[in-house]
N, CA, C and O atoms as CSV, one atom per row, in Angstrom:
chain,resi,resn,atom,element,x,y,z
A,1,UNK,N,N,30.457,21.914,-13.293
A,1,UNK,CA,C,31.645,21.949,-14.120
A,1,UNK,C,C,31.804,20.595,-14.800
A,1,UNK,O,O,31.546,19.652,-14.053
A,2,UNK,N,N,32.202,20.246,-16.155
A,2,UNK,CA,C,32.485,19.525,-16.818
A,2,UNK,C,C,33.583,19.953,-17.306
A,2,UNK,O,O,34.125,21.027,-17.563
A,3,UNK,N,N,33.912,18.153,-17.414
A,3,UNK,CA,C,35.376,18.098,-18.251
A,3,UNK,C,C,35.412,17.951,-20.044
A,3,UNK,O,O,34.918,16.937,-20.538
A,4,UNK,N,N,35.920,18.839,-20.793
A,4,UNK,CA,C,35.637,18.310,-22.020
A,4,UNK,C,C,36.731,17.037,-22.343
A,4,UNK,O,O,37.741,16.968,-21.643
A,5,UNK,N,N,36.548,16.231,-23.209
A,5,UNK,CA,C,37.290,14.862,-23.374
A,5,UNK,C,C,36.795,14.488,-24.808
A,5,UNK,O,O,35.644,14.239,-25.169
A,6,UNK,N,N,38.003,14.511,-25.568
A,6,UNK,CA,C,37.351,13.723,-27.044
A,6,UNK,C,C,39.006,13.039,-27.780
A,6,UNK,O,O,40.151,13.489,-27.819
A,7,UNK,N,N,38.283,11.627,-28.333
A,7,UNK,CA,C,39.539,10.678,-28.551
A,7,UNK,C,C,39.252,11.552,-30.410
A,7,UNK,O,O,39.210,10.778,-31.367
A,8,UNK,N,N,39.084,13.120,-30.682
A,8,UNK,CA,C,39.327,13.088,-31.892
A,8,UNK,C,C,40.273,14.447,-32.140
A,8,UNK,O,O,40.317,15.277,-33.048
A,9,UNK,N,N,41.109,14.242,-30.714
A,9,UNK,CA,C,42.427,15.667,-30.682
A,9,UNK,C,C,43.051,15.273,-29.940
A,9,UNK,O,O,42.552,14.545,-29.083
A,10,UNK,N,N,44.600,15.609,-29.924
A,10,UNK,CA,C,45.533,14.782,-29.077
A,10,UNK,C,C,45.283,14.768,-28.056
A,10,UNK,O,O,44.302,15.410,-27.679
A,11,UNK,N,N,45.949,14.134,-27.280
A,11,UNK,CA,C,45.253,13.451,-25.394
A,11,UNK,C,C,46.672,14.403,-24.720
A,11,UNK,O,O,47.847,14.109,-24.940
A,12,UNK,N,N,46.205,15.570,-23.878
A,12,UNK,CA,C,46.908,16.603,-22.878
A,12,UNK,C,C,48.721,15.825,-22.817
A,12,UNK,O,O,48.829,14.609,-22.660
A,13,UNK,N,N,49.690,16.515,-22.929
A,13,UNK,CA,C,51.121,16.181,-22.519
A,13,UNK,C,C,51.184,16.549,-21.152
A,13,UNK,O,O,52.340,16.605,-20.731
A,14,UNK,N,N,50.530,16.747,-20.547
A,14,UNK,CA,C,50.508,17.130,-19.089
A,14,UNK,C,C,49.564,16.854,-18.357
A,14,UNK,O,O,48.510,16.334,-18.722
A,15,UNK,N,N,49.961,17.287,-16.885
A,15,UNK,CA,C,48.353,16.892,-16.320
A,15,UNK,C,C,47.613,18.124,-15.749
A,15,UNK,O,O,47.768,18.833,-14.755
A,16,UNK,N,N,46.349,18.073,-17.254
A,16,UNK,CA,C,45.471,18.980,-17.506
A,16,UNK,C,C,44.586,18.372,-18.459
A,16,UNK,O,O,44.795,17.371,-19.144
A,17,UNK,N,N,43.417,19.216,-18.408
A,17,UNK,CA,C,42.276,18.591,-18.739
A,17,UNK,C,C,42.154,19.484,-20.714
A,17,UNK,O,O,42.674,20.585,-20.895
A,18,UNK,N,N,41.617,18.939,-21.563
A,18,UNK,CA,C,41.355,19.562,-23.095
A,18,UNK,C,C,40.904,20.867,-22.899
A,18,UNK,O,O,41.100,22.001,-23.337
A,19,UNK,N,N,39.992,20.078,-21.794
A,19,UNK,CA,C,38.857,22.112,-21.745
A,19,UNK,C,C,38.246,21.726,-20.457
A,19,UNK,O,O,38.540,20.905,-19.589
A,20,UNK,N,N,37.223,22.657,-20.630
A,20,UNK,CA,C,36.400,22.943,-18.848
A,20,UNK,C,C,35.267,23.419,-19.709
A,20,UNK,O,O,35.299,24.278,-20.590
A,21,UNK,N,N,34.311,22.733,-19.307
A,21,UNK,CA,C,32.516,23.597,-19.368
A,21,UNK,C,C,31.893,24.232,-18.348
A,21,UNK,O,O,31.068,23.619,-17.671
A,22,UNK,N,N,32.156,25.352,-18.136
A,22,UNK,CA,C,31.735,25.880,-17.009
A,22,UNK,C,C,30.671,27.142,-16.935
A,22,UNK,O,O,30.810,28.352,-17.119
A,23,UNK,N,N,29.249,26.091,-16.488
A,23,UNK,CA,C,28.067,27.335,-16.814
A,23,UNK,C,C,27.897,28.102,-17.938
A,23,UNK,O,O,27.605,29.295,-18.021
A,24,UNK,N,N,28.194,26.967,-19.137
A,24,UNK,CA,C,28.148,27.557,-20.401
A,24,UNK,C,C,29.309,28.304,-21.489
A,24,UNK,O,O,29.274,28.585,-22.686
A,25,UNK,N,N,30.319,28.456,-20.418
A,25,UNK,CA,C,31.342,28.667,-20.764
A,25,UNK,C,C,32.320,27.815,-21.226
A,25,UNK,O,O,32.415,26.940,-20.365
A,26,UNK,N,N,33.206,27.563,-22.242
A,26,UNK,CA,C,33.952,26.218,-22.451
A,26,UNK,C,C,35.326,27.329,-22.474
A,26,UNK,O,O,35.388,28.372,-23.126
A,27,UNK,N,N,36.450,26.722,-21.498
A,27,UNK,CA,C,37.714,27.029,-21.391
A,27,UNK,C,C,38.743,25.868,-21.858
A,27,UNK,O,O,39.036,24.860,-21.214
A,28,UNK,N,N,39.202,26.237,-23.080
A,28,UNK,CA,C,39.915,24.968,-23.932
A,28,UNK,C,C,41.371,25.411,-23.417
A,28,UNK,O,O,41.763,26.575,-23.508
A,29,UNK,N,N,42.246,24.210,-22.785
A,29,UNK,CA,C,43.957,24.319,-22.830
A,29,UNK,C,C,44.470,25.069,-24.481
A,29,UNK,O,O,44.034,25.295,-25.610
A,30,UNK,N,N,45.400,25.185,-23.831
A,30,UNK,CA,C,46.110,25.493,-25.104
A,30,UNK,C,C,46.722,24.136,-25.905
A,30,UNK,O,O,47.395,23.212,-25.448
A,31,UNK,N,N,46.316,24.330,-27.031
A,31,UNK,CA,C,46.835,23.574,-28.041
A,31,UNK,C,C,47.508,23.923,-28.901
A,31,UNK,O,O,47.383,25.008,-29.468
A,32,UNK,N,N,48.323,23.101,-29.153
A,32,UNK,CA,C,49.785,23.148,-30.267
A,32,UNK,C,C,49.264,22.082,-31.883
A,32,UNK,O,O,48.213,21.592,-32.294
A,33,UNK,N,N,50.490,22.137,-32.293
A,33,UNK,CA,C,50.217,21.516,-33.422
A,33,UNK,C,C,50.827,19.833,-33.790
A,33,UNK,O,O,51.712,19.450,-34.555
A,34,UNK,N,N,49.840,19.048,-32.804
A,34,UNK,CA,C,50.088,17.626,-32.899
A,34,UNK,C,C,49.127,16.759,-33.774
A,34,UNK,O,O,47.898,16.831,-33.798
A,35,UNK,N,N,49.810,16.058,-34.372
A,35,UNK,CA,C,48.694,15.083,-35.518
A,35,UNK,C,C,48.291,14.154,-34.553
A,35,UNK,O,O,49.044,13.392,-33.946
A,36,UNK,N,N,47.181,14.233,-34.442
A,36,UNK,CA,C,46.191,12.776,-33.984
A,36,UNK,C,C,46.374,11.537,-34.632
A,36,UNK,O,O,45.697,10.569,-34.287
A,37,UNK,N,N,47.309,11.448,-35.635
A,37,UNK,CA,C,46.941,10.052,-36.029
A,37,UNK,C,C,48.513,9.380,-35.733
A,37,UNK,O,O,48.758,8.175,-35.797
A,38,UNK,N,N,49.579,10.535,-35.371
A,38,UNK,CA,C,51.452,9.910,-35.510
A,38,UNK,C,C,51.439,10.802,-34.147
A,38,UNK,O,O,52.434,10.418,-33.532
A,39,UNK,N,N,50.719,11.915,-33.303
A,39,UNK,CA,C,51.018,12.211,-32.131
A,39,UNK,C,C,52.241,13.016,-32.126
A,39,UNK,O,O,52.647,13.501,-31.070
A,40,UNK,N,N,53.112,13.263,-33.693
A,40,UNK,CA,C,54.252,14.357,-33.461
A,40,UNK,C,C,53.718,15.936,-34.237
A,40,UNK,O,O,52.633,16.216,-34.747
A,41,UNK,N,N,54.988,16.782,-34.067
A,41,UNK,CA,C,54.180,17.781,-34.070
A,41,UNK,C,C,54.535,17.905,-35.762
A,41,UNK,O,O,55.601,17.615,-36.306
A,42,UNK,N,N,53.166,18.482,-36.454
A,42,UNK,CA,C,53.456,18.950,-37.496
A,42,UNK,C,C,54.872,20.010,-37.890
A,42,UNK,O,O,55.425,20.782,-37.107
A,43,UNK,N,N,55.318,19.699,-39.695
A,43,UNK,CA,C,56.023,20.998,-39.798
A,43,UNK,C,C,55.726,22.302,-40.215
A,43,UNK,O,O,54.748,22.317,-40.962
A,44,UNK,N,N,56.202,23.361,-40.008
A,44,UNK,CA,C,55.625,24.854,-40.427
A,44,UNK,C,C,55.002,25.012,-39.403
A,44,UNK,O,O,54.503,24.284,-38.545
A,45,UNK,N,N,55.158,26.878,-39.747
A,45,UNK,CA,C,54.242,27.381,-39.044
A,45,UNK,C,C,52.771,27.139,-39.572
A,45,UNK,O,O,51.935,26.895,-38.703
A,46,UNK,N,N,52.312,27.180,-41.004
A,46,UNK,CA,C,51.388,27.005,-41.878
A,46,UNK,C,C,50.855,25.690,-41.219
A,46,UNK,O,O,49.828,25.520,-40.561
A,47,UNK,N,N,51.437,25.167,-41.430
A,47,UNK,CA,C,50.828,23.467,-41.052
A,47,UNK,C,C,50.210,23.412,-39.569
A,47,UNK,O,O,49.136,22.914,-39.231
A,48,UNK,N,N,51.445,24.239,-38.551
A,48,UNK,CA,C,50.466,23.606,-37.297
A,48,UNK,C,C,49.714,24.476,-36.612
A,48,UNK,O,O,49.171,24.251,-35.531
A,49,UNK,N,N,49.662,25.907,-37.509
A,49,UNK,CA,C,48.468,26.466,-37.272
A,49,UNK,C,C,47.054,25.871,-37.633
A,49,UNK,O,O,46.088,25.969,-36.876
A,50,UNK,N,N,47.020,25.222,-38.903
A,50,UNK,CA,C,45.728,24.343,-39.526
A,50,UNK,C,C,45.841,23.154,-38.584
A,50,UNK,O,O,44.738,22.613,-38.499
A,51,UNK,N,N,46.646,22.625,-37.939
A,51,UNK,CA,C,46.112,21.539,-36.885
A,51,UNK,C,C,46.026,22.244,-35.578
A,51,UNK,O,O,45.241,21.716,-34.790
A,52,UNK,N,N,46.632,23.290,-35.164
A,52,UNK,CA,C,45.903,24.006,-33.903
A,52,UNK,C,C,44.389,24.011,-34.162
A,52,UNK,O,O,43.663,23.302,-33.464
A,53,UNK,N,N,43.940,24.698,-35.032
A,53,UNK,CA,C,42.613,25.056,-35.246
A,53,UNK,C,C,42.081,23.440,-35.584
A,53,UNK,O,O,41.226,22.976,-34.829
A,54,UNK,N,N,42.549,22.663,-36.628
A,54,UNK,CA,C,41.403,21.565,-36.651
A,54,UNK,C,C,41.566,20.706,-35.210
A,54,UNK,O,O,40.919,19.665,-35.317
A,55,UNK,N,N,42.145,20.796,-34.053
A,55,UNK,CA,C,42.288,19.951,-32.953
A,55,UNK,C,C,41.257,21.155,-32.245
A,55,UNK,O,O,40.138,20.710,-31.992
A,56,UNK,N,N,41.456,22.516,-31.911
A,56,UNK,CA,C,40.859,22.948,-31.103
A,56,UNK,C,C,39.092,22.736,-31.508
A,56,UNK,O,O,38.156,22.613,-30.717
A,57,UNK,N,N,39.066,22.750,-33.009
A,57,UNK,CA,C,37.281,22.734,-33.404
A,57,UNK,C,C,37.110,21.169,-32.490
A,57,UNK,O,O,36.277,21.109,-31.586
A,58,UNK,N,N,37.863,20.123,-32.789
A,58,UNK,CA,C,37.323,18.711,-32.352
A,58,UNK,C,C,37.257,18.780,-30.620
A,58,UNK,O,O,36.429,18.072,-30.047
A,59,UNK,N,N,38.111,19.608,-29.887
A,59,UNK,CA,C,37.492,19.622,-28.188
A,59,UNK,C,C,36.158,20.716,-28.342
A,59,UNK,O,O,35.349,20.556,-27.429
A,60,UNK,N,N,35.767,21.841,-29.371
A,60,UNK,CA,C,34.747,22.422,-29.218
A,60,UNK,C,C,33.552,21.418,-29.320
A,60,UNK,O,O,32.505,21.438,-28.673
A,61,UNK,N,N,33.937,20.565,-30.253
A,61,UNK,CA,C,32.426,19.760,-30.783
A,61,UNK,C,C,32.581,19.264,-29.542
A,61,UNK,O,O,31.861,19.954,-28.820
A,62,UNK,N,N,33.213,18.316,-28.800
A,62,UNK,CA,C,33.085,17.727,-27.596
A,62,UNK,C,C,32.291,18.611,-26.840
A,62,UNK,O,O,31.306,17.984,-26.449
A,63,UNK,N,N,32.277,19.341,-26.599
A,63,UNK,CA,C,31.316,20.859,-25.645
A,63,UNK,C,C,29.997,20.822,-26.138
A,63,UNK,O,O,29.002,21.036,-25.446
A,64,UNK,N,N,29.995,20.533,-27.419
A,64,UNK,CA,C,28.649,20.988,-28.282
A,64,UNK,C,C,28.924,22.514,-28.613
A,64,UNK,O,O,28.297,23.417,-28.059
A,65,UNK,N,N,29.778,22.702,-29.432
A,65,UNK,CA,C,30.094,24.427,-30.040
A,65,UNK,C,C,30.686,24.243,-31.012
A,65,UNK,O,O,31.198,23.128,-31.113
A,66,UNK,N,N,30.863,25.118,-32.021
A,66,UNK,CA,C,32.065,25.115,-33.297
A,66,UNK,C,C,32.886,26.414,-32.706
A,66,UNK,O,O,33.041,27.023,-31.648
A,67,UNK,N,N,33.333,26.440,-34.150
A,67,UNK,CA,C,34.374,27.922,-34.227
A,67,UNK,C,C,33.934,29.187,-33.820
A,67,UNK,O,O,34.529,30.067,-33.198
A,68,UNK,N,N,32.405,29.124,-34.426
A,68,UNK,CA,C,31.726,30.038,-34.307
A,68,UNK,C,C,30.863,30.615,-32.957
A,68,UNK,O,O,30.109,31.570,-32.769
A,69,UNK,N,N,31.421,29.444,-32.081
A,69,UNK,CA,C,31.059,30.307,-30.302
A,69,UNK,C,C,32.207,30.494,-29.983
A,69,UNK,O,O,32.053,31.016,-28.880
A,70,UNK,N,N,33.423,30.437,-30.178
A,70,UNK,CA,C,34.587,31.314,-29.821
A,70,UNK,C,C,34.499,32.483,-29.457
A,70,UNK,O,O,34.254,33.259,-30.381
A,71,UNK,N,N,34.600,32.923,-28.480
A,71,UNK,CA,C,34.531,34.496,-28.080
A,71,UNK,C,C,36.103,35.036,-27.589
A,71,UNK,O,O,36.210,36.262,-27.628
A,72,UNK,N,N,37.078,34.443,-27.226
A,72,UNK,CA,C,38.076,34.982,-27.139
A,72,UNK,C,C,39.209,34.291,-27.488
A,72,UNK,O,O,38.747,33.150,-27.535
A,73,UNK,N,N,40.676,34.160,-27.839
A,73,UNK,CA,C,41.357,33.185,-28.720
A,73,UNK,C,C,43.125,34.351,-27.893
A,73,UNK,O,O,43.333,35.555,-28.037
A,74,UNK,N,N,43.668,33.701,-27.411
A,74,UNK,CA,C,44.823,33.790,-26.746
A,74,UNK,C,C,45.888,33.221,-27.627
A,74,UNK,O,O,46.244,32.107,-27.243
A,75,UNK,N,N,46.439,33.610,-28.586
A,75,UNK,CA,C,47.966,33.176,-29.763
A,75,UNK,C,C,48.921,33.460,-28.849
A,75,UNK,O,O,48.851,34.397,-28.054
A,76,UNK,N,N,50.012,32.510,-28.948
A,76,UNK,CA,C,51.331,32.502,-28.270
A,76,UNK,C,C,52.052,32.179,-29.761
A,76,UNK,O,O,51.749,31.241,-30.497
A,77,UNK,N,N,52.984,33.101,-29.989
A,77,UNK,CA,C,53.848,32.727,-31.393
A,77,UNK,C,C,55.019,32.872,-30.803
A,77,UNK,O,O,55.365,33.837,-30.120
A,78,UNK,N,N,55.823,31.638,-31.133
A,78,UNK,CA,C,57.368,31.219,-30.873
A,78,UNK,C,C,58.095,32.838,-31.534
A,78,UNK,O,O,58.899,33.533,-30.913
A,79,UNK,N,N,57.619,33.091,-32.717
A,79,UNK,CA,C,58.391,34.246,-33.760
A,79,UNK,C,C,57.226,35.632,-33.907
A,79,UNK,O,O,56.023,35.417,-34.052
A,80,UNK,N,N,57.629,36.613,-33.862
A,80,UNK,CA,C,56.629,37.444,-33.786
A,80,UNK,C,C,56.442,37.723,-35.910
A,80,UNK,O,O,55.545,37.968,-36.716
A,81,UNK,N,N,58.086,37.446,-35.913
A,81,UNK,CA,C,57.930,37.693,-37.655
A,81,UNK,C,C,56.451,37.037,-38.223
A,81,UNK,O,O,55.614,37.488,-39.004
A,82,UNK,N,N,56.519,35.993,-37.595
A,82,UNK,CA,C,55.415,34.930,-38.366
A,82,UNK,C,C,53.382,35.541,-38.231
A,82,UNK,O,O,52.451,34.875,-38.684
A,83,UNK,N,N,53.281,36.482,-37.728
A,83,UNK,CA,C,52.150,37.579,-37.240
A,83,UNK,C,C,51.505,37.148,-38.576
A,83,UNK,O,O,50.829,36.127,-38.701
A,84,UNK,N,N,51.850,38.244,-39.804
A,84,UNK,CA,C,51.234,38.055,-40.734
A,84,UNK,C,C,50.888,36.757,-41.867
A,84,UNK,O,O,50.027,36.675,-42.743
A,85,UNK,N,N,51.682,36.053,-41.538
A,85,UNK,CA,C,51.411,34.454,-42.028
A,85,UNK,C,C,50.172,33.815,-41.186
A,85,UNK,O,O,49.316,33.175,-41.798
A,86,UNK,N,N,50.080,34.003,-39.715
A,86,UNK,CA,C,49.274,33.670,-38.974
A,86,UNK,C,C,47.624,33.977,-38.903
A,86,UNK,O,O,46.538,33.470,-38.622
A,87,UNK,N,N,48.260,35.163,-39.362
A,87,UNK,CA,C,46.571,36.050,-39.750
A,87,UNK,C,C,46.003,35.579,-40.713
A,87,UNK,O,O,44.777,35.474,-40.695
A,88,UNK,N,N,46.681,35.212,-41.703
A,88,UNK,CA,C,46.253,34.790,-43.258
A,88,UNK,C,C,45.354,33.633,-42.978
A,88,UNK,O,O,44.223,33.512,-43.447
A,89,UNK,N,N,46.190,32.448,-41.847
A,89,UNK,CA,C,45.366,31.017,-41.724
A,89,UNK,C,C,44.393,31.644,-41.337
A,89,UNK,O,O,43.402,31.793,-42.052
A,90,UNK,N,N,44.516,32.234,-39.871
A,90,UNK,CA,C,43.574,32.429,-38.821
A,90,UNK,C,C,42.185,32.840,-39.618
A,90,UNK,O,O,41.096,32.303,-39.416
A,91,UNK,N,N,42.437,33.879,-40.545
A,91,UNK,CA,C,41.161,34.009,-41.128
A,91,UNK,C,C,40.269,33.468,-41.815
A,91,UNK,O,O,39.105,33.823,-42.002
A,92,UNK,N,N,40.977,32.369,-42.294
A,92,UNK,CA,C,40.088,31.492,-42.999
A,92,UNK,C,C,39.181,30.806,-41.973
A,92,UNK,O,O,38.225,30.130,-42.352
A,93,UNK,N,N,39.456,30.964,-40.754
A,93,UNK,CA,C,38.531,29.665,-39.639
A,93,UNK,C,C,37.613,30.864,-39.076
A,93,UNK,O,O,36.556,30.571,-38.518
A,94,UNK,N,N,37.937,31.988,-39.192
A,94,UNK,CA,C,37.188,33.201,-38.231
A,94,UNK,C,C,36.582,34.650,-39.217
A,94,UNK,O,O,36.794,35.844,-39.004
A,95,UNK,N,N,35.899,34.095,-40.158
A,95,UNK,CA,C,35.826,34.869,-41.517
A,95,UNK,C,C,34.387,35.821,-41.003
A,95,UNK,O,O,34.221,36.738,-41.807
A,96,UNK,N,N,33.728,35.825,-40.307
A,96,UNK,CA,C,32.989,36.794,-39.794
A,96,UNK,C,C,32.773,36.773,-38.650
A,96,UNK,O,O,32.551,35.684,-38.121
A,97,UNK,N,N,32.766,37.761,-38.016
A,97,UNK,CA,C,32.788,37.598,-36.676
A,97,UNK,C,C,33.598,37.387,-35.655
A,97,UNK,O,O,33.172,36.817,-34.650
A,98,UNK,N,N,34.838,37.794,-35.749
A,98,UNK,CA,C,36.071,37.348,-35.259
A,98,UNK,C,C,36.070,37.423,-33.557
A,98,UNK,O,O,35.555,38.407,-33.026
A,99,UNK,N,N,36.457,36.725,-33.016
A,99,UNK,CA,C,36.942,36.550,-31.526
A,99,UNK,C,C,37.644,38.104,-30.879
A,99,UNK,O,O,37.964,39.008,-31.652
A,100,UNK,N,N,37.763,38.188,-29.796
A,100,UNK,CA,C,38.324,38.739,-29.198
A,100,UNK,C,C,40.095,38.402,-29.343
A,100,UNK,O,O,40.326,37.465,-30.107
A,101,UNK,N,N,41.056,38.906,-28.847
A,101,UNK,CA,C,42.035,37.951,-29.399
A,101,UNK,C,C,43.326,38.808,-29.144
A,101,UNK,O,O,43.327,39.957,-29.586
A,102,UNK,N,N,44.913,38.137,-28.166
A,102,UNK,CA,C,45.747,38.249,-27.681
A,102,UNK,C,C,46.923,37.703,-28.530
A,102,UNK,O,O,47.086,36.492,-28.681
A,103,UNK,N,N,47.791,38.700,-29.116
A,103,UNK,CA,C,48.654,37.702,-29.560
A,103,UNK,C,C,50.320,38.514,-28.949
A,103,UNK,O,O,50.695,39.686,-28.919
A,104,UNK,N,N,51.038,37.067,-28.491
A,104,UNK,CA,C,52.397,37.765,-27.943
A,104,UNK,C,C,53.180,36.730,-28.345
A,104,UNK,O,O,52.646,35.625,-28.435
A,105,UNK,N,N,54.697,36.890,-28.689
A,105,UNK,CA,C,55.548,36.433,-28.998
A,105,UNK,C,C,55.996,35.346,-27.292
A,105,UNK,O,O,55.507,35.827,-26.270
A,106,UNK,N,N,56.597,34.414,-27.160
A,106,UNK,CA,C,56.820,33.587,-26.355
A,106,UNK,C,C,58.478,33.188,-26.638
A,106,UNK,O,O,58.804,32.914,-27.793
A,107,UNK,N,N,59.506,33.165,-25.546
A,107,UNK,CA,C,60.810,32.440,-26.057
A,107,UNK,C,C,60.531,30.852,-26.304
A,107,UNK,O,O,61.338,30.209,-26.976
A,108,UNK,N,N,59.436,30.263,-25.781
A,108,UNK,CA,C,59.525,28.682,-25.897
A,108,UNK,C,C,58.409,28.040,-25.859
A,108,UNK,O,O,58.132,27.992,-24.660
A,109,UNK,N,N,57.342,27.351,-26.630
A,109,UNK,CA,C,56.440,26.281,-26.496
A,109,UNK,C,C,56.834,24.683,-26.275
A,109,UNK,O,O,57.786,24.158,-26.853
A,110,UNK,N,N,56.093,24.098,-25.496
A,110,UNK,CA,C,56.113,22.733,-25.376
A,110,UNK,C,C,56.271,22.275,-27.008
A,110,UNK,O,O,55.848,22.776,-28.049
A,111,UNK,N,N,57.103,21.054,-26.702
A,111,UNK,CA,C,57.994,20.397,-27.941
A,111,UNK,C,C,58.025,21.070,-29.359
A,111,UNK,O,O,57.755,20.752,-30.517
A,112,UNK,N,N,58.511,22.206,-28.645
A,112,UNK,CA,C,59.105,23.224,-29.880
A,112,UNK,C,C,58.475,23.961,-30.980
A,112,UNK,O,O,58.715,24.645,-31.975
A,113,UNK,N,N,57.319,23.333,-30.096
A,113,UNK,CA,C,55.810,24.233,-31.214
A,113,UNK,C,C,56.530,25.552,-31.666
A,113,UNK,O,O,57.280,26.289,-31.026
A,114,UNK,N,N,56.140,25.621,-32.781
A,114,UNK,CA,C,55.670,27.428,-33.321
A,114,UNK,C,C,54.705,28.385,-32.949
A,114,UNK,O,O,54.869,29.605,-32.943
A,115,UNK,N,N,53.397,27.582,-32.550
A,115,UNK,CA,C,52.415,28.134,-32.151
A,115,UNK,C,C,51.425,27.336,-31.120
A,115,UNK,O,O,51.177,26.132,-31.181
A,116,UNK,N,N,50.829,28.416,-30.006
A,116,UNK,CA,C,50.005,27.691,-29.448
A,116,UNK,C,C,49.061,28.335,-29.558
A,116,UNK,O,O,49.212,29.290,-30.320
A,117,UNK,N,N,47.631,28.183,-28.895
A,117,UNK,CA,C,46.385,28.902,-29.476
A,117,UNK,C,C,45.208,28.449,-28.083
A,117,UNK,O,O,44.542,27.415,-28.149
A,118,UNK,N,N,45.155,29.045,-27.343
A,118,UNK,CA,C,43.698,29.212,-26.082
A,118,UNK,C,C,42.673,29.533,-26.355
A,118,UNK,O,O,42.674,30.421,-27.207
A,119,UNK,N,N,41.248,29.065,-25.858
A,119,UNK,CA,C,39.901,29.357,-26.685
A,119,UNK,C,C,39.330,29.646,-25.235
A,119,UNK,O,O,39.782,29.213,-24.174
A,120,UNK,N,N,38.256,30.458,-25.421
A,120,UNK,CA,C,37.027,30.764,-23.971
A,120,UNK,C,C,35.980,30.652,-25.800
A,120,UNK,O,O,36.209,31.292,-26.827
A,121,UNK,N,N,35.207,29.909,-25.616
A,121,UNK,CA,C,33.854,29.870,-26.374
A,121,UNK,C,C,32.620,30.036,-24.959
A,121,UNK,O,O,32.713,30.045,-23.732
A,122,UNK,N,N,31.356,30.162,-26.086
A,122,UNK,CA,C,30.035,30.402,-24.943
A,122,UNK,C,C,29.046,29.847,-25.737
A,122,UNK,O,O,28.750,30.263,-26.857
A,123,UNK,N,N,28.336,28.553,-24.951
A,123,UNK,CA,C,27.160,28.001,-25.893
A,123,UNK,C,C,26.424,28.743,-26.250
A,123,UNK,O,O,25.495,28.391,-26.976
């Protein structure tokens, strides 16, 4: 088992690890929508869906994977209204080949996120 670790996506608000490599498997935390460079959370839903996804690609590269070994993708949306706005980003990062994929409305994310987003990729 390995720990994934990369200074190029925010550093865990808790104590938990980015991801897990396990026998080929990479199990990424859930990530929200924090800027790496000010550490607060983006605004919009629009916005911190595009930094969910560009933070979760930067713990994949840490693994050695992109977008494209994603095999399953767990969405937690603060608003369920926001579904079809979500899909719109989402597809631009998952344009063939799409993940497996869970999406449920949540009453509350850590610091008030809109969205959070879980990855299982496979080298």
């Amino acid at each position: 088992m390995g720990i994934l670790r990369t200074k190029s996506a925010p550093q865990p608000i808790g104590p938990y690890s980015q991801g897990i490599d396990m026998d080929g498997l990479l199990f990424l935390s859930g990530q929200i929508g924090l800027s790496l460079e000010t550490g607060e959370m983006v605004d919009g839903l629009a916005n911190q869906t595009h930094q969910v996804l560009k933070n979760i690609a930067a713990v994949l590269e840490a693994g050695g994977c992109t977008l494209s070994n994603v095999i399953k993708s767990t969405i937690y949306l603060k608003n369920m209204s926001d579904f079809s706005e979500f899909n719109k980003i989402y597809a631009e990062y998952f344009k063939e080949n799409p993940p497996a994929r869970t999406t449920v409305e949540v009453s509350a994310l850590p610091r008030n996120a809109l969205i959070e987003i879980e990855i299982i990729a496979h080298k």
